[in-house]
N, C-alpha and C positions, 0 to 999 in steps of 0.2 A: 866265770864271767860275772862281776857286777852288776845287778840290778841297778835301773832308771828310777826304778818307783817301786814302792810298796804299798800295803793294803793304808799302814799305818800313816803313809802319807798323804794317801786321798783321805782319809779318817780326819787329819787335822784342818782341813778345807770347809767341817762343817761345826752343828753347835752340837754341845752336848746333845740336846734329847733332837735324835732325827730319827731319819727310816733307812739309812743305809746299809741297817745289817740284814735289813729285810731281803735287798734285794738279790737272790741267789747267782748273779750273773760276776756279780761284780769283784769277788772272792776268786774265780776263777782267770780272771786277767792278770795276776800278780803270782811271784813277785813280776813285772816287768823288765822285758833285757832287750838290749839295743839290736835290731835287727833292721835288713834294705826295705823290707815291708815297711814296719815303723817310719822308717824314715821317708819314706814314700808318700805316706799320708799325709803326715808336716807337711811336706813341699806342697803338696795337692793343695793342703789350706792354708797357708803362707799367700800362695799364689791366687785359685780358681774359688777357694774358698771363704769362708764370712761365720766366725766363731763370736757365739752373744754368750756374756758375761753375766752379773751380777741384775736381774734374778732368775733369768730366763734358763742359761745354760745349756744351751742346744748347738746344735753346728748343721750349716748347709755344705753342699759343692756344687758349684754352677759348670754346666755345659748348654751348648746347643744340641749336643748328637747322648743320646738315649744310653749307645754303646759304651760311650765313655764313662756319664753314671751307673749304669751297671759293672764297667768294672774298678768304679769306685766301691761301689758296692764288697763286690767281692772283698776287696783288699780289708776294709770293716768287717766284716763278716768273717775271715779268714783268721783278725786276731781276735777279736771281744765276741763273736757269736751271738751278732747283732744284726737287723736290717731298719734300714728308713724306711721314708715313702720318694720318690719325685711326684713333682709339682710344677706345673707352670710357672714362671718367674714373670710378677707382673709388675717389676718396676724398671723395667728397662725395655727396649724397640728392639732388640736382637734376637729374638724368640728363641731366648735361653730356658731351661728348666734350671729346677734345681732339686738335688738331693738330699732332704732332710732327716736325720736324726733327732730324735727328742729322748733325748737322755745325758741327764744331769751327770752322773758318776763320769761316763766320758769325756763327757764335753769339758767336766774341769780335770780329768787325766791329762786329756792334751793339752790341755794350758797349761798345768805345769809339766810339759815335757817340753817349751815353748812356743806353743802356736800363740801367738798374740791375740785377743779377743776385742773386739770393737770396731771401729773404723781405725783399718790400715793405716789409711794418710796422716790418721794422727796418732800415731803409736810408733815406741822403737823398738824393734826387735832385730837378733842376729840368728845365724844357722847356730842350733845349739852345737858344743863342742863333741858330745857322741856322736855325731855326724859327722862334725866336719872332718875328726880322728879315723873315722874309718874309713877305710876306699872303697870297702862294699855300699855301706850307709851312705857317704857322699857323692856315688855312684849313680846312686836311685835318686837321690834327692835332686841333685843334677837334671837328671833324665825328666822328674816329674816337672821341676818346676818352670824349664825350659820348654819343655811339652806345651804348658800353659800360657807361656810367657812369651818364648823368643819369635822370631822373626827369620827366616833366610830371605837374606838380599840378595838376588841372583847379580843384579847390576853390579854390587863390588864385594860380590862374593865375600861375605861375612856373616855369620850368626850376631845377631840384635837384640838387645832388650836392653827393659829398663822399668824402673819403678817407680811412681809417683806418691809422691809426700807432699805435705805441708812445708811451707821455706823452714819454718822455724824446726822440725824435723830433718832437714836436706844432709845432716854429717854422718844421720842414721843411714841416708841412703848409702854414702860414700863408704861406711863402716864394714857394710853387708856383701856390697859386691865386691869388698876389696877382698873376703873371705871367701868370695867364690874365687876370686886372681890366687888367691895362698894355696886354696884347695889343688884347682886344677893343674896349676904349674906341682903342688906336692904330688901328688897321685899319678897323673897322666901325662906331666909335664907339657901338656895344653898353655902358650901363654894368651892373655887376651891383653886389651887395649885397659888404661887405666880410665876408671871410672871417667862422665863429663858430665856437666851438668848441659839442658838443653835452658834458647835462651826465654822461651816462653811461657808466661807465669799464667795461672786460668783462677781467678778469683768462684769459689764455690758456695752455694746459697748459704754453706756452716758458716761461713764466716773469713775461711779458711783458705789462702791464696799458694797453690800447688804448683809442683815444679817436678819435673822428671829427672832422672841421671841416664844415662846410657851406659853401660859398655859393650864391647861387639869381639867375638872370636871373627877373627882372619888370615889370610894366610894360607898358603894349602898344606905346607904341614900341621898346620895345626886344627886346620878343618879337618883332616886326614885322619891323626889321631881324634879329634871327637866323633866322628863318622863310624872309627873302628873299637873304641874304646866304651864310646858312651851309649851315641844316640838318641833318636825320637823314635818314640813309641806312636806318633803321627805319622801314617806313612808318607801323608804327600809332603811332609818335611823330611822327610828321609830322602826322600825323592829328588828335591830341589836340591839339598843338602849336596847328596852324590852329583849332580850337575855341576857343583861350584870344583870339584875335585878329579873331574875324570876330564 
């Protein structure tokens, strides 16, 4: 199997004279090879998560339920034999925590494995291609980021989501999910609706005036196959889920 990453490629991320050899943990993550785990975390911080870049280099994951950060947790811990800390999340009214990591090596692993770092709405990013190639990998990725994401419409029975950008970002959106339509229909032969853009714009303190895209799995064979194929690691989406199908 091909390695993702090497020691040598996190090496070239930083300056000549640093502390990275110091750190004994880090030696041990390499070489790296594409696994549903791996790809799992992506999704988690694609999605639920908030990766800071240049200087900070740390990474959160937000939830409301504890369970779920812990078994964030785990899945970090399971590859790098690593933990954070959670934290109350005190910039937002939904009495979210969040899962913090403070470690540099990692934080810039996962960017170059493509988790995006900064503000989402204003960055472009795609499902990287060892993902998308795999059925195992874009299995979990699927699962995770839908977990965090989708929505079941019980009224017209459909799986929902969707992603908000900047307008001048908006073909990134249409880019991303059109690789979930490639994915699912390759793999599961799942089809969904083609991406849409929704029509309202929300101008944001950046400066920055945002717009959503939608797509939606519908259909009972095709809820059917992702019911049986994929799934939510949520059970009361699972739950609603099988309602739209039975």
């Amino acid at each position: 199997m091909e390695s993702l990453l090497t020691y040598k490629d996190l090496k070239k991320t930083y300056l000549a004279n640093n502390k990275l050899k110091f750190d004994k943990r880090v030696n041990r993550w390499f070489p790296l090879n594409p696994s549903p785990v791996l790809a799992g975390i992506i999704a988690d911080l694609m999605a639920d998560g908030n990766l800071q870049g240049p200087t900070k280099w740390r990474f959160d994951y937000c939830s409301k339920h504890t369970k779920e950060l812990k078994r964030f947790e785990k899945t970090i811990f399971s590859l790098f034999n690593l933990k954070g800390k959670i934290r109350p999340c005190t910039k937002n009214k939904y009495n979210t925590k969040n899962y913090g990591v403070n470690c540099r090596p990692l934080a810039k692993t996962l960017f170059l494995l493509g988790v995006p770092y900064g503000n989402k709405v204003l960055k472009k990013y795609l499902i990287p291609n060892w993902v998308l190639d795999d059925k195992d990998c874009f299995k979990v990725f699927v699962k995770r980021y839908l977990d965090c994401e989708a929505g079941v419409d019980l009224a017209n029975k459909a799986i929902s989501f969707e992603i908000h950008k900047s307008t001048d970002f908006i073909e990134n959106s249409f880019a991303f999910f059109n690789q979930f339509r490639q994915g699912l229909q390759k793999h599961f032969g799942i089809k969904t609706t083609n991406p849409f853009k929704l029509s309202l714009k929300i101008k944001r303190k950046s400066g920055a005036t945002v717009q959503a895209v939608r797509i939606k799995i519908r259909g009972k064979d095709n809820l059917r196959r992702f019911y049986s194929e994929i799934g939510f690691d949520n059970k009361l989406k699972m739950e609603r889920l099988k309602s739209t199908i039975t």
